[in-house]
C-alpha positions as CSV (number, residue, x, y, z in Angstrom):
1,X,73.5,305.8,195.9
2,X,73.4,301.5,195.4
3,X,71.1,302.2,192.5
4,X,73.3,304.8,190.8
5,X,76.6,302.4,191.1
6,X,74.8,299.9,190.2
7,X,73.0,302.0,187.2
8,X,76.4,303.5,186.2
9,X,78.1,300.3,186.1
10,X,75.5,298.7,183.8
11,X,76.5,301.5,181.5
12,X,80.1,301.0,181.6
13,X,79.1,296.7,180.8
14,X,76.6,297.9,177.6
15,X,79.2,300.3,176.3
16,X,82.2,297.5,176.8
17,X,79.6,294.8,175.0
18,X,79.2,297.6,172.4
19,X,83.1,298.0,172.1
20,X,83.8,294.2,171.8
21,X,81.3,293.6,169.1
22,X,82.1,296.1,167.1
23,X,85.2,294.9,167.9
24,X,84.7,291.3,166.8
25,X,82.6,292.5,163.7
26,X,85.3,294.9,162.2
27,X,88.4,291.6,162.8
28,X,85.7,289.4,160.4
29,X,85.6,292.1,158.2
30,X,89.4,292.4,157.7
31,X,89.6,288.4,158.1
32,X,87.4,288.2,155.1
33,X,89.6,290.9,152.8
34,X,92.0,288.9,154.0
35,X,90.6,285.4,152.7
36,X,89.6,287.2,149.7
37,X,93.1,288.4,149.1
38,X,94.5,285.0,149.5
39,X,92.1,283.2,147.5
40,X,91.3,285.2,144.7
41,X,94.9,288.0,144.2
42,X,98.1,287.3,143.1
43,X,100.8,290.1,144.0
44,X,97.5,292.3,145.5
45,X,95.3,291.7,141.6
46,X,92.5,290.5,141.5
47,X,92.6,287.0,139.3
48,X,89.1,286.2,138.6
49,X,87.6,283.0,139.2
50,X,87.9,280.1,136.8
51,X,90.5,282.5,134.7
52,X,91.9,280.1,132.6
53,X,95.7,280.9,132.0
54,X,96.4,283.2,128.7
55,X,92.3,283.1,128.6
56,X,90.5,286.0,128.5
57,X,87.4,285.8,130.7
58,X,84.0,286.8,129.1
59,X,82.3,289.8,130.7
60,X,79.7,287.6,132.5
61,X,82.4,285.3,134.2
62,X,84.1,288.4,135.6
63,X,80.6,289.8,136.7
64,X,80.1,286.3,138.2
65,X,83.7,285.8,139.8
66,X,83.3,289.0,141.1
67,X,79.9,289.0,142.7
68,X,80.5,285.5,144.3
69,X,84.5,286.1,144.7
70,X,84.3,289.3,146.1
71,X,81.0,291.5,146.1
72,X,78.9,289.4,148.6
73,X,81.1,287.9,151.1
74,X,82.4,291.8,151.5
75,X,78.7,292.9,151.6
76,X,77.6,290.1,154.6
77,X,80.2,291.3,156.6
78,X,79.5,295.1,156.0
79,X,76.3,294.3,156.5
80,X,76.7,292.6,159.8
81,X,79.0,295.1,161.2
82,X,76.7,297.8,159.7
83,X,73.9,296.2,161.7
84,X,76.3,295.8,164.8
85,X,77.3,299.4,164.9
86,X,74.0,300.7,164.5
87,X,72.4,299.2,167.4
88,X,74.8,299.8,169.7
89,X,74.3,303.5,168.5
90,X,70.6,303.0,168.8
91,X,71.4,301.9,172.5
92,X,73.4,304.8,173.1
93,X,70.9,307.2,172.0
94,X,68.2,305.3,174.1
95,X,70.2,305.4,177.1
96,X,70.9,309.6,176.9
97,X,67.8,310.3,176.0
């Protein structure tokens, strides 16, 4: 009966740890739309960059601003909370099986 408590409650720990990281992952995911927002947006737009005032920016630096603005600090995070979620769900499946 020990064993099974104990074996029960070591389920109950994983699936909390799995909770709180995905947990943790998904706030740095909003935190960085968030820092994004702030840094690159004015009134929710997105202002490129280097955007000189009255300038029109040249296709590159908008495919620049955005990549390094935008496109890859989004992607690390989705990434990492991709990553995060699928081992825990790895775990899971592990653990039922």
């Amino acid at each position: 009966m020990t064993a099974w408590r104990d074996h029960h409650h070591g389920c109950c720990n994983l699936d909390q740890l799995h909770c709180d990281e995905i947990t943790v992952a998904m706030n740095w995911v909003i935190r960085t739309c968030q820092d994004i927002i702030r840094d690159h947006s004015h009134k929710t737009f997105w202002i490129p960059t280097g955007t000189a005032t009255g300038a029109a920016p040249t296709t590159e630096d908008l495919i620049e601003s955005a990549r390094t603005d935008v496109l890859s600090k989004l992607r690390r995070q989705i990434d990492g909370a991709d990553a995060i979620i699928s081992n825990a769900e790895h775990e899971r499946t592990k653990r039922q099986g």
